[in-house]
Short mmCIF file of the C-alpha atoms (twelve columns), coordinates in Angstrom:
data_MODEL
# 
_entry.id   MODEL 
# 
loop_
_atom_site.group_PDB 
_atom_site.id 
_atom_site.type_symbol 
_atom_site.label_atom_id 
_atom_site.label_alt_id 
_atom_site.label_comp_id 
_atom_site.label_asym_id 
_atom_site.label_seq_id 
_atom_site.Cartn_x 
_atom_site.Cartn_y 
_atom_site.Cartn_z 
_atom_site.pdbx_PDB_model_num 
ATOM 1   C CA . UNK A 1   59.651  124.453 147.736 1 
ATOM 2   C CA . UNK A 2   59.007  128.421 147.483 1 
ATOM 3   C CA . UNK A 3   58.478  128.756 150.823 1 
ATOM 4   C CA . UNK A 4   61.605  127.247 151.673 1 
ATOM 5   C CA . UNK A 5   63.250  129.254 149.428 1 
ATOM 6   C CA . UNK A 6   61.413  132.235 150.796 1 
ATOM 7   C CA . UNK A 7   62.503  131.281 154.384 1 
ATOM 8   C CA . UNK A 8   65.942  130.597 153.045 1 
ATOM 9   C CA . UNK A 9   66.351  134.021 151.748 1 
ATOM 10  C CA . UNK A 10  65.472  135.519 155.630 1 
ATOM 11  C CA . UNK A 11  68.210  132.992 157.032 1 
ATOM 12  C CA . UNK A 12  71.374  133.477 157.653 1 
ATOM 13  C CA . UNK A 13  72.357  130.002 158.399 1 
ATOM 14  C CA . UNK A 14  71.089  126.870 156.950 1 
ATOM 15  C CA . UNK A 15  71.756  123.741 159.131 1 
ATOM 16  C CA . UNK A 16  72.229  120.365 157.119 1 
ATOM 17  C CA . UNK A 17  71.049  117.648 159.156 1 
ATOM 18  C CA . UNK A 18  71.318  114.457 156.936 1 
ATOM 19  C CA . UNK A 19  69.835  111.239 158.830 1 
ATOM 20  C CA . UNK A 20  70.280  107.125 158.014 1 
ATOM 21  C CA . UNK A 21  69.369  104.733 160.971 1 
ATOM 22  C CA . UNK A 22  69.648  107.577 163.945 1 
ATOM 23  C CA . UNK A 23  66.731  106.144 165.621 1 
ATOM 24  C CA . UNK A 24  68.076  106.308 168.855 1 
ATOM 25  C CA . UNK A 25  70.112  109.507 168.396 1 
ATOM 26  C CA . UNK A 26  68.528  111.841 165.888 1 
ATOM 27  C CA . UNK A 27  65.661  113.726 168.479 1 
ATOM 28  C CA . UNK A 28  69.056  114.697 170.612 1 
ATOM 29  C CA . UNK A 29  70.311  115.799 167.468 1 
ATOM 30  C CA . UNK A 30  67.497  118.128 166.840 1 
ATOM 31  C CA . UNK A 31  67.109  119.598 170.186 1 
ATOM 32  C CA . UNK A 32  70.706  120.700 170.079 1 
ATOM 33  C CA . UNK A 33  69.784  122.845 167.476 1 
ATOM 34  C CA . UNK A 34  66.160  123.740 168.710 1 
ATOM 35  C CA . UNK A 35  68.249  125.070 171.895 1 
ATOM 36  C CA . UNK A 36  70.377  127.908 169.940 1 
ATOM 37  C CA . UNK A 37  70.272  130.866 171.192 1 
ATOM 38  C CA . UNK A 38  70.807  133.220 168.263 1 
ATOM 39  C CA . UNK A 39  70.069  136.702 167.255 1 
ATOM 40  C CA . UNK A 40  69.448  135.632 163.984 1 
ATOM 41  C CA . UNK A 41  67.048  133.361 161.460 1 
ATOM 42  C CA . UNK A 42  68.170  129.807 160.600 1 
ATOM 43  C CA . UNK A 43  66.762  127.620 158.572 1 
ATOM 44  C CA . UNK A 44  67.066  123.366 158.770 1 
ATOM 45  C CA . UNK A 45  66.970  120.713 156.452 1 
ATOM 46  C CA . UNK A 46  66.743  117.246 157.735 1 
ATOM 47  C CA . UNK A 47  67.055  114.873 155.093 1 
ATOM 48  C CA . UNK A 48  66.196  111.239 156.123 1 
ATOM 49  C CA . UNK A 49  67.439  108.467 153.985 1 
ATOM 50  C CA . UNK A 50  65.253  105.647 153.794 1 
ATOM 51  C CA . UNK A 51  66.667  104.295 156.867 1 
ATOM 52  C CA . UNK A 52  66.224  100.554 157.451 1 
ATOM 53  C CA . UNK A 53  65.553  101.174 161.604 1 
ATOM 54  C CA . UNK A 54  62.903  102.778 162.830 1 
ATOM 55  C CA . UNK A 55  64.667  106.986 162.160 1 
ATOM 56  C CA . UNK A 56  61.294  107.830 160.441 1 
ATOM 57  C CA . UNK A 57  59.153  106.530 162.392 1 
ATOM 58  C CA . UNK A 58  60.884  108.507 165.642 1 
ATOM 59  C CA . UNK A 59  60.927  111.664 162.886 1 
ATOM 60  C CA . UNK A 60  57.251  111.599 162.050 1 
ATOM 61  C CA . UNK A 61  56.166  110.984 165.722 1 
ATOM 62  C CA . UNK A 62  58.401  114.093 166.817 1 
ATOM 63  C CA . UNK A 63  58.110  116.691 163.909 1 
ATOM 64  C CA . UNK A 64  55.496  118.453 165.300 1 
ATOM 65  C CA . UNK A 65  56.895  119.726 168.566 1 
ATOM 66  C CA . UNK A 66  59.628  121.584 165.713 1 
ATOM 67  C CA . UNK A 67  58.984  125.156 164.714 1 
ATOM 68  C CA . UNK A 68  58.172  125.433 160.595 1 
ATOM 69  C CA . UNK A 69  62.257  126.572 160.111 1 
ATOM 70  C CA . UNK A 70  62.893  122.945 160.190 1 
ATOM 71  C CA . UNK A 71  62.343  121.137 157.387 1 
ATOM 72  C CA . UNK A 72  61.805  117.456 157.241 1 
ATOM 73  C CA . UNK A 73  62.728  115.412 153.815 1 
ATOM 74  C CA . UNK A 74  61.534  112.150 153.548 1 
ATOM 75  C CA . UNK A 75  63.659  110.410 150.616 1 
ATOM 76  C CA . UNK A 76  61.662  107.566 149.088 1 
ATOM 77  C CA . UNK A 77  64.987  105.868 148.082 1 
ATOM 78  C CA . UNK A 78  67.962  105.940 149.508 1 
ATOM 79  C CA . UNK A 79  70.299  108.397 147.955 1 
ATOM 80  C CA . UNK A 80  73.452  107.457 150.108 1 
ATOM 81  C CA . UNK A 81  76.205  110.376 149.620 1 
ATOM 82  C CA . UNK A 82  73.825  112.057 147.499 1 
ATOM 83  C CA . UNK A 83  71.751  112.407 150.518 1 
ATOM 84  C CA . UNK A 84  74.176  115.396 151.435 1 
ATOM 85  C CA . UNK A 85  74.541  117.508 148.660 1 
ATOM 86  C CA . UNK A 86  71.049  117.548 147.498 1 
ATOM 87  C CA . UNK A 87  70.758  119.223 150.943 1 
ATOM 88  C CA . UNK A 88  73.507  121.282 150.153 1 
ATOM 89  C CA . UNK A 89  72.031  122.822 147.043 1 
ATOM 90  C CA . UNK A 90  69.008  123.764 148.509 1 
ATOM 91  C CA . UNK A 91  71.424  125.857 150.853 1 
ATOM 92  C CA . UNK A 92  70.949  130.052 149.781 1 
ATOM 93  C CA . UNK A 93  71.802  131.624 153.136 1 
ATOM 94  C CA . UNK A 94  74.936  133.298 153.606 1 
ATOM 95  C CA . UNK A 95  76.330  130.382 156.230 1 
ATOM 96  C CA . UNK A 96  75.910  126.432 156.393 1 
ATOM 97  C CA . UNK A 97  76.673  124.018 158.929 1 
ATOM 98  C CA . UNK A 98  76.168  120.301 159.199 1 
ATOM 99  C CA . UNK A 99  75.139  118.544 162.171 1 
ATOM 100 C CA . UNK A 100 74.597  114.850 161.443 1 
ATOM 101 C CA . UNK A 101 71.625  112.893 163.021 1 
ATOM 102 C CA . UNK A 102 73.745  110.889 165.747 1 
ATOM 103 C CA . UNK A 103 75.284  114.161 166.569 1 
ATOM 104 C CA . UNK A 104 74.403  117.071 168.529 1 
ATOM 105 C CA . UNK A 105 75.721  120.527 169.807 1 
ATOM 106 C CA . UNK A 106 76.194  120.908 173.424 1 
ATOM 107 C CA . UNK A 107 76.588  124.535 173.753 1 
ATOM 108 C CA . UNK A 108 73.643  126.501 173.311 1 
ATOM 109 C CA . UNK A 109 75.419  129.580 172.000 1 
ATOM 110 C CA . UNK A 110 77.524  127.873 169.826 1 
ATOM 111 C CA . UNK A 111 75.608  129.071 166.651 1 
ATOM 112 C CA . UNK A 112 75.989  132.482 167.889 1 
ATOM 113 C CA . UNK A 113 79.714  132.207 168.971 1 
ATOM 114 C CA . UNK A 114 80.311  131.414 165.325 1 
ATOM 115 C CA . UNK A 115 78.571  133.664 163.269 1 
ATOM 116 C CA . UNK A 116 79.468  136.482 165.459 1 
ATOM 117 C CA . UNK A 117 83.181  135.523 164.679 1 
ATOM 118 C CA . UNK A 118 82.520  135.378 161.014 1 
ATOM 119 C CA . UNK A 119 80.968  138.743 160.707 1 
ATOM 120 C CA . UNK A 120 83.723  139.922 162.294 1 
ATOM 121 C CA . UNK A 121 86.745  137.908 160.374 1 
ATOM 122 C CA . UNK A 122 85.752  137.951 156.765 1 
ATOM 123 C CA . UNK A 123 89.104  136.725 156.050 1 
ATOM 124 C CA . UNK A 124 88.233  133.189 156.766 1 
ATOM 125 C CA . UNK A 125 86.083  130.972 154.815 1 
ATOM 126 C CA . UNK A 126 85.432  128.776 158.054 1 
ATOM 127 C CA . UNK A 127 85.631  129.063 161.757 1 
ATOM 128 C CA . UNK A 128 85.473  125.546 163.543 1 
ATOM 129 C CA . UNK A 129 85.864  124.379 167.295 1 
ATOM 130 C CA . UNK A 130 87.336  121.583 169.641 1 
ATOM 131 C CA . UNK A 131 84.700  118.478 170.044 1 
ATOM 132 C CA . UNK A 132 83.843  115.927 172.654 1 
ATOM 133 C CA . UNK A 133 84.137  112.475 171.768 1 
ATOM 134 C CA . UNK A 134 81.367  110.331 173.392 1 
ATOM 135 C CA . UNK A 135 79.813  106.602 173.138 1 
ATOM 136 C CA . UNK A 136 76.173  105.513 172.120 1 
ATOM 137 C CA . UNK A 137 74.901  106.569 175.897 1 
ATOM 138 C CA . UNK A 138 76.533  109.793 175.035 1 
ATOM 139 C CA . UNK A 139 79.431  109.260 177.636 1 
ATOM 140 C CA . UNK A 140 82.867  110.985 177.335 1 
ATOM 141 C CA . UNK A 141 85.323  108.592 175.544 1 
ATOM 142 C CA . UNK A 142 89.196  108.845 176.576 1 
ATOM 143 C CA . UNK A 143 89.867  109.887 173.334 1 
ATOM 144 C CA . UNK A 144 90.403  112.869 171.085 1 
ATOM 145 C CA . UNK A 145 89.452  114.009 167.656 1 
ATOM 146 C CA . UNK A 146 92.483  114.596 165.351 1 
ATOM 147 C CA . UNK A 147 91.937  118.312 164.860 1 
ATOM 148 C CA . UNK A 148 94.253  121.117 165.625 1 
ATOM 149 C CA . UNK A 149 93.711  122.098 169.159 1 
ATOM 150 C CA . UNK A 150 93.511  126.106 168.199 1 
ATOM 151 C CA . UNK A 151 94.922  128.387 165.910 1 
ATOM 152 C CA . UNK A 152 94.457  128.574 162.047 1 
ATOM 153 C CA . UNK A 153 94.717  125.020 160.197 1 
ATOM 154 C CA . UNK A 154 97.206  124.573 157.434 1 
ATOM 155 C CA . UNK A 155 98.486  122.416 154.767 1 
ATOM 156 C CA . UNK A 156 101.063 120.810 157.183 1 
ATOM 157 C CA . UNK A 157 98.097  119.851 159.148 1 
ATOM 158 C CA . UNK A 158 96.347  118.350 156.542 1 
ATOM 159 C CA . UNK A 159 99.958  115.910 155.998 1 
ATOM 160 C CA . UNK A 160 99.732  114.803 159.006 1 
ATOM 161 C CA . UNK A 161 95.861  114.193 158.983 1 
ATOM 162 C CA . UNK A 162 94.848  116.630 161.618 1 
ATOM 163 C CA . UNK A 163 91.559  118.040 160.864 1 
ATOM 164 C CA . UNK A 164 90.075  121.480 160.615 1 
ATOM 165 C CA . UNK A 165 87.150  120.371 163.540 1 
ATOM 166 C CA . UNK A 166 84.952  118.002 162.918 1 
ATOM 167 C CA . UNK A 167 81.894  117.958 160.806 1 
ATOM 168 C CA . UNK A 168 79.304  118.964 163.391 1 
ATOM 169 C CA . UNK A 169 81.714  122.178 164.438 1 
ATOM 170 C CA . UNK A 170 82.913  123.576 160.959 1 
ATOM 171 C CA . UNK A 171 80.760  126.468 160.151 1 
ATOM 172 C CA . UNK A 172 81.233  127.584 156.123 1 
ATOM 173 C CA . UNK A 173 80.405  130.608 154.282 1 
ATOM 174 C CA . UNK A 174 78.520  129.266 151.453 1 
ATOM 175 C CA . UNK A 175 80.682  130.159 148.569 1 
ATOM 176 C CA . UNK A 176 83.270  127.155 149.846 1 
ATOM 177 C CA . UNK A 177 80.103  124.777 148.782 1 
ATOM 178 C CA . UNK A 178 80.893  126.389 145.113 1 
ATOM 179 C CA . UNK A 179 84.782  125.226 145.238 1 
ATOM 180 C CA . UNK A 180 83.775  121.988 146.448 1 
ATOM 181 C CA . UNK A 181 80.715  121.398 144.209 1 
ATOM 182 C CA . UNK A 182 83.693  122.095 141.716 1 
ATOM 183 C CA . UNK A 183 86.081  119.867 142.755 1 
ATOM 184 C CA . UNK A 184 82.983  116.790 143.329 1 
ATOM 185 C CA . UNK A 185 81.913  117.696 139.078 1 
ATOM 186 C CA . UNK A 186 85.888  117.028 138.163 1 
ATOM 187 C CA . UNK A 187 86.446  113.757 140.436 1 
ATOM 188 C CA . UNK A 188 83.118  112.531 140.646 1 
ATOM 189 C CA . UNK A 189 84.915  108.655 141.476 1 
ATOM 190 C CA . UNK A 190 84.889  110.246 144.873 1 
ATOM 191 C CA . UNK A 191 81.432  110.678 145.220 1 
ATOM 192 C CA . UNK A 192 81.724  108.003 148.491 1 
ATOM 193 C CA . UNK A 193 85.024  109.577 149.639 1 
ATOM 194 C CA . UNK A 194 84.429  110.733 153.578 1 
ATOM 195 C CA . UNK A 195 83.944  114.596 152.755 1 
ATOM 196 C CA . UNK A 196 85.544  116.170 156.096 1 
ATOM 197 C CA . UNK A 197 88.571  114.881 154.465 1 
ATOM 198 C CA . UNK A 198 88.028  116.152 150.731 1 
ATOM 199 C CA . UNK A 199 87.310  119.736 152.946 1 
ATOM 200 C CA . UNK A 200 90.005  119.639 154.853 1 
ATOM 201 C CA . UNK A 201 92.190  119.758 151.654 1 
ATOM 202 C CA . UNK A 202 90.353  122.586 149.764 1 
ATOM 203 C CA . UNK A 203 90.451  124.710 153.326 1 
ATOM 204 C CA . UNK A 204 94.041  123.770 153.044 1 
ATOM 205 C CA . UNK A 205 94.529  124.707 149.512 1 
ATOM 206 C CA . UNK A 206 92.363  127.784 148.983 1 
ATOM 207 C CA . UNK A 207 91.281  129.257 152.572 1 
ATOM 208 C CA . UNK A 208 91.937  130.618 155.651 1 
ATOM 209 C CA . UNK A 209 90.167  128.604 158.499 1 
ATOM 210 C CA . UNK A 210 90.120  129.337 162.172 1 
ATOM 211 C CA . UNK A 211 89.696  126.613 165.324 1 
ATOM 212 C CA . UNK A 212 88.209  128.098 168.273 1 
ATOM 213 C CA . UNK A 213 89.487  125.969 171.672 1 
ATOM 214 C CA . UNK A 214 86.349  125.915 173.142 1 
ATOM 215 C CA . UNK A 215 84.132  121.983 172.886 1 
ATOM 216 C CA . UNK A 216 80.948  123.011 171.781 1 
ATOM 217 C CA . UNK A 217 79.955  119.979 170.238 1 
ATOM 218 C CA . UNK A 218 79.699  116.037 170.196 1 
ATOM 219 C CA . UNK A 219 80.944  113.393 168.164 1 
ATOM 220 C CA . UNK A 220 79.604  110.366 168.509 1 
ATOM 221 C CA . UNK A 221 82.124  107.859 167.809 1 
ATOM 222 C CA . UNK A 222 80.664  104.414 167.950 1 
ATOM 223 C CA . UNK A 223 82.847  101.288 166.312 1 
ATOM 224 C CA . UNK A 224 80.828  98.109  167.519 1 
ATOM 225 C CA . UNK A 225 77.327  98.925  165.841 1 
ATOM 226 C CA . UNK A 226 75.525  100.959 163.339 1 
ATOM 227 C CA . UNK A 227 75.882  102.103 159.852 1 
ATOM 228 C CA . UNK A 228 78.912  105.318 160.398 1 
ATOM 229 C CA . UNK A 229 81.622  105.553 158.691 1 
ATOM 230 C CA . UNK A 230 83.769  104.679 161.928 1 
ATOM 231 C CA . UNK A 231 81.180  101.365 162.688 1 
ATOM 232 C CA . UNK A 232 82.021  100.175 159.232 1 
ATOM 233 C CA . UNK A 233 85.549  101.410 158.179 1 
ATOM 234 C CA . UNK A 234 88.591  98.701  157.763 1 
ATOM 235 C CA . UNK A 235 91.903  98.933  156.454 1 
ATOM 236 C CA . UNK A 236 92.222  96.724  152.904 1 
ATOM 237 C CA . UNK A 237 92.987  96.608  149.992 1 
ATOM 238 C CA . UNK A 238 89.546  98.446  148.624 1 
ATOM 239 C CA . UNK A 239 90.021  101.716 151.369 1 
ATOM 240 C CA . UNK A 240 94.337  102.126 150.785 1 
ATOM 241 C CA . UNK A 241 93.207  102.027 146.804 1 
ATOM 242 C CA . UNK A 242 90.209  104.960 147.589 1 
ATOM 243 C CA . UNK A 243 93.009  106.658 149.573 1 
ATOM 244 C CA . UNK A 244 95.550  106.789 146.800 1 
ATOM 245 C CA . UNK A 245 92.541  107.877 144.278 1 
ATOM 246 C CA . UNK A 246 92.236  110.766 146.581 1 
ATOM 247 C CA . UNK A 247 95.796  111.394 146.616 1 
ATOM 248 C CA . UNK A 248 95.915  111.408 142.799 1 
ATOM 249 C CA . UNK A 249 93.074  113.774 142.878 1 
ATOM 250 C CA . UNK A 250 94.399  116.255 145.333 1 
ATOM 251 C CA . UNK A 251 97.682  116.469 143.057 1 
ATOM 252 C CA . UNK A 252 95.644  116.435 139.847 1 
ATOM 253 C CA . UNK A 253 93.601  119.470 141.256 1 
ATOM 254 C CA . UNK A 254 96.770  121.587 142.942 1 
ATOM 255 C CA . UNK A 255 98.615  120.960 139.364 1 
ATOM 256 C CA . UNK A 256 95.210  122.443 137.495 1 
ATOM 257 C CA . UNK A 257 94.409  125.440 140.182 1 
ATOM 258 C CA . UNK A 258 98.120  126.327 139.989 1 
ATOM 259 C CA . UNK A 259 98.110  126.049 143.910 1 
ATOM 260 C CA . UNK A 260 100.499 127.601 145.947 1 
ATOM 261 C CA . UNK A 261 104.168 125.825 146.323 1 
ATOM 262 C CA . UNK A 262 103.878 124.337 149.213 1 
ATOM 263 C CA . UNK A 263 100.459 122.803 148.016 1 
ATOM 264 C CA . UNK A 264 101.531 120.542 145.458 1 
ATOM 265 C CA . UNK A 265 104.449 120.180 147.536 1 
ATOM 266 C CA . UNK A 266 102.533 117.753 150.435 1 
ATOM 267 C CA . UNK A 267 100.667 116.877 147.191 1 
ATOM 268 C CA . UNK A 268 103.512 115.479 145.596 1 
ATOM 269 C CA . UNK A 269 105.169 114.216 148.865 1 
ATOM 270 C CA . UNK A 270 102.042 111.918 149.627 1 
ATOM 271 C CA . UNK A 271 101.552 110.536 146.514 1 
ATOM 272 C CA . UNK A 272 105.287 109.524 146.518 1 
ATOM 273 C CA . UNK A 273 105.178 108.139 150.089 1 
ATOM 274 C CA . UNK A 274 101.654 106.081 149.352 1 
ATOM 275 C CA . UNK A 275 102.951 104.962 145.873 1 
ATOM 276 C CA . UNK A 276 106.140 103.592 147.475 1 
ATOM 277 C CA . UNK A 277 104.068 102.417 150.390 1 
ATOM 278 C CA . UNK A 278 101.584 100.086 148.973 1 
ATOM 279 C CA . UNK A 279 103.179 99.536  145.441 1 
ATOM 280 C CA . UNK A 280 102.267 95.922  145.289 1 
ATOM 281 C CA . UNK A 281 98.760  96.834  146.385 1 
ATOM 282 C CA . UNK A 282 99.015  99.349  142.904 1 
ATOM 283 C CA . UNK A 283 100.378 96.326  140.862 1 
ATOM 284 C CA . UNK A 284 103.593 97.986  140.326 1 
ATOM 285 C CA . UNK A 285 106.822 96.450  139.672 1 
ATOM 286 C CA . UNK A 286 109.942 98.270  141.439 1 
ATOM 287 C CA . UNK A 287 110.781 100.133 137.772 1 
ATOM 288 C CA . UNK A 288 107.204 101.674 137.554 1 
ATOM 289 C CA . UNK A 289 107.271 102.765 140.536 1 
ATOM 290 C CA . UNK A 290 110.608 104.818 140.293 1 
ATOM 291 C CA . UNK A 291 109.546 106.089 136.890 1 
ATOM 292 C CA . UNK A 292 105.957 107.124 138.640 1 
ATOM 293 C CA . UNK A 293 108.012 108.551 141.073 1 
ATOM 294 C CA . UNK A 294 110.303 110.352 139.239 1 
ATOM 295 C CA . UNK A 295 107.565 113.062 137.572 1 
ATOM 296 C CA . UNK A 296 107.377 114.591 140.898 1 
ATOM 297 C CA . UNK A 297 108.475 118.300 140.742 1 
ATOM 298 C CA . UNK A 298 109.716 118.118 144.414 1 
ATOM 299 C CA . UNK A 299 111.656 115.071 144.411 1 
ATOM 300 C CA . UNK A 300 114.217 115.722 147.181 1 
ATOM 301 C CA . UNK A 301 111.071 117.106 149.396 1 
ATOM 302 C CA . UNK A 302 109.166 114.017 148.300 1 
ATOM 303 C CA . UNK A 303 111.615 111.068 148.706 1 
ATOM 304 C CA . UNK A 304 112.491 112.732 152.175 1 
ATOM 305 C CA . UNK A 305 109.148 112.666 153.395 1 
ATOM 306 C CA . UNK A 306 108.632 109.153 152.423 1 
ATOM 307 C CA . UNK A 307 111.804 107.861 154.004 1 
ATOM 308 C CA . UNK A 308 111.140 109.803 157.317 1 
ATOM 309 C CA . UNK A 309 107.647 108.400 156.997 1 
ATOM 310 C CA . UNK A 310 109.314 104.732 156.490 1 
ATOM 311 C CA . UNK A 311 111.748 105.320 159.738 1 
ATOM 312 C CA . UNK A 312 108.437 106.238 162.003 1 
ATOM 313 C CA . UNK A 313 106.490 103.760 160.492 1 
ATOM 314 C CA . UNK A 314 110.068 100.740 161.639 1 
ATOM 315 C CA . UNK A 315 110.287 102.805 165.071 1 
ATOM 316 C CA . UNK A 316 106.826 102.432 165.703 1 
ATOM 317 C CA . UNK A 317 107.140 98.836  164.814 1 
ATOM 318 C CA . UNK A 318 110.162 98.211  167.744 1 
ATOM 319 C CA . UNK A 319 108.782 99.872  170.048 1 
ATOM 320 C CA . UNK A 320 105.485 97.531  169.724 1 
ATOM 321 C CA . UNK A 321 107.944 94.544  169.904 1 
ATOM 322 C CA . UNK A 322 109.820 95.748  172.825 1 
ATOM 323 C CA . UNK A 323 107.082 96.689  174.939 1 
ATOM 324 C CA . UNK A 324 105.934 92.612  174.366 1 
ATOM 325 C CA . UNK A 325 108.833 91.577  174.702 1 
ATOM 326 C CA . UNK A 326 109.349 93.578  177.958 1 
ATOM 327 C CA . UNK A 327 106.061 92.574  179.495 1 
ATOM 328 C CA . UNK A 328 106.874 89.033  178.798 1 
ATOM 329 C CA . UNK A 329 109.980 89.336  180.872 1 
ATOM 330 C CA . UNK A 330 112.043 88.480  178.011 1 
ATOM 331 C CA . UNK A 331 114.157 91.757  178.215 1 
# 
C-alpha cells in the first residue's frame, strides 16, 4: 500500500477501473488505457469484484503483460457500489477518471487531450467528450448517448436528463470526489443510486464543466445480457420510488448549500412534476399532494413545468396512437 501511495504521489492521473463479470470485455478495457500516449505519470486501479464469470481468471492470466502503474485488486467479497469508492479513496493525484471494465477508450491521445485542457482551464472542475455507443462485438449502435453535444453543461441540461459525457469520458479534478464524498455521507440511502447521475447534479450545482465534440471513447451499451445497469434496469414501482428519493435529495441538498436560484429552482420544479406524476405510486391522496406541493418556493415555475411536462407526456401519447392507427389504414 506505500508503494502505491508513493506512485500515486508521482501521478497525475489515477484511472479507476472497477470490474464485475467483464470477462469478455475487460483486457480491451485495459489496453485502451495501456495505449495512452501521455507526457505524464498515471497510475491504475483495477478493482475486481468477486465476479461470478470467469473476469479473474482472464485478469490473473493477463496481469503480467501490464506495467507495475496498474494495480490489480482482487476483492474477496463482493463490495457492489462500494467497489467504486474504495477505489476512489485511494485516489491522491491531482486528476481521476473512470473507465469501467466493459469499456474502453478509442483514442489514444485522449488522456492527453484532457489534461492538457485542464491545465489550461482551471476554471472547470471537469472536461468530458462525445462517446460511441457500441454492442457486445463492439459494433456502432444507431444510437446516441444523452449528453450535450459541446459546449459547457448546465442545470437546464441536467432537467432534461442530458448528461455531462459519459462515465468513461468525464475527467475530474480530484477535489469534486470531496463534494461528492460529501453529498454520499449526508444521503447514504443512495449508496446504489447510478452515480453519473448523482454527478451530473453536483457539476450542475457547484461547477463549471466543459464537453469537448470529439468521440474518444466507447460505451458499451448492452440490454439483452450481463450484469450493467442498462442489462438489468426496468421501469416499476421500486426504480420511480429511487428516482423521487433522489429528487428529494437533490432539493434537500440545494436548500442546505444555499445553491444558486435557479438550482433549487429545477429542484423544486422536479420534485413537483414527479410528486404529481406518480402520486399514487407515493401513497398520496389528492390533498397531500397539493399541501406537499404547496411548500415549493417557486410555485408558478414549478406547476408550469409540470403541466408542460403533462402536455408532452398526452402529445407523445397521440402521436403513438395515430401513427397505429395510420399504419393500420384506419385514418
Amino acid at each position: 500500500m506505500l508503494e502505491d501511495i508513493e506512485m500515486d504521489n508521482c501521478a497525475l492521473v489515477t484511472v479507476i477501473v472497477p470490474v464485475y463479470n467483464h470477462e469478455d470485455y475487460v483486457e480491451k478495457a485495459l489496453d485502451s488505457i495501456l495505449m495512452q500516449k501521455v507526457d505524464f505519470k498515471y497510475l491504475v486501479y483495477i478493482g475486481e469484484d468477486k465476479s461470478t464469470d470467469h473476469t479473474r481468471e482472464v485478469l490473473k492470466k493477463i496481469q503480467g503483460k501490464y506495467p507495475e502503474n496498474f494495480i490489480f485488486i482482487y476483492r474477496e467479497v463482493n463490495y457492489g457500489m462500494k467497489n467504486f469508492y474504495d477505489l476512489y479513496e485511494r485516489i491522491e493525484s491531482k486528476y481521476y477518471i473512470v473507465l469501467e471494465g466493459d469499456d474502453y477508450w478509442c483514442d489514444e491521445h485522449k488522456l492527453q487531450i484532457q489534461v492538457d485542457f485542464m491545465e489550461q482551464h482551471p476554471e472547470y472542475m471537469v472536461v468530458t467528450h462525445n462517446v460511441n455507443v457500441v454492442d457486445d462485438k463492439s459494433e456502432p449502435r444507431a444510437i446516441d448517448y444523452p449528453s450535450i453535444p459541446e459546449g459547457e453543461f448546465n442545470i437546464w441540461d441536467f432537467r432534461e436528463e442530458r448528461f455531462p459525457g459519459h462515465t468513461s469520458a468525464k475527467l475530474f479534478r480530484h477535489e469534486f470526489y470531496e463534494t461528492k464524498k460529501g453529498y454520499m455521507e449526508r444521503f447514504p440511502e443512495l449508496i446504489k443510486y447510478p452515480g453519473d447521475q448523482i454527478e451530473a447534479f453536483l457539476l450542475a450545482a457547484h461547477f463549471r464543466t466543459f464537453c469537448m465534440p470529439e468521440k474518444m471513447s466507447c460505451y458499451r451499451f448492452v440490454t439483452d445480457k450481463g450484469s450493467s445497469y442498462s442489462a438489468n434496469f426496468v421501469v416499476n414501482e421500486k426504480t420511480i420510488l429511487s428516482k423521487i428519493e433522489f429528487i428529494r435529495a437533490n432539493l434537500c441538498y440545494a436548500r442546505e448549500h444555499d445553491c444558486a436560484g435557479d438550482i433549487i429552482k429545477v429542484c423544486e420544479q422536479l420534485y413537483v412534476c414527479y410528486t404529481v406524476k406518480h402520486r399514487k405510486v407515493l401513497g398520496m391522496s389528492r390533498s397531500q399532494m397539493i399541501k406537499e406541493c404547496l411548500t415549493v418556493r417557486y410555485k408558478l415555475s414549478s406547476y408550469g413545468y409540470t403541466i408542460w411536462r403533462m402536455i408532452k407526456f398526452v402529445g407523445r401519447k397521440l402521436g403513438t396512437m395515430l401513427g397505429i392507427y395510420s399504419r393500420a389504414g384506419k385514418i
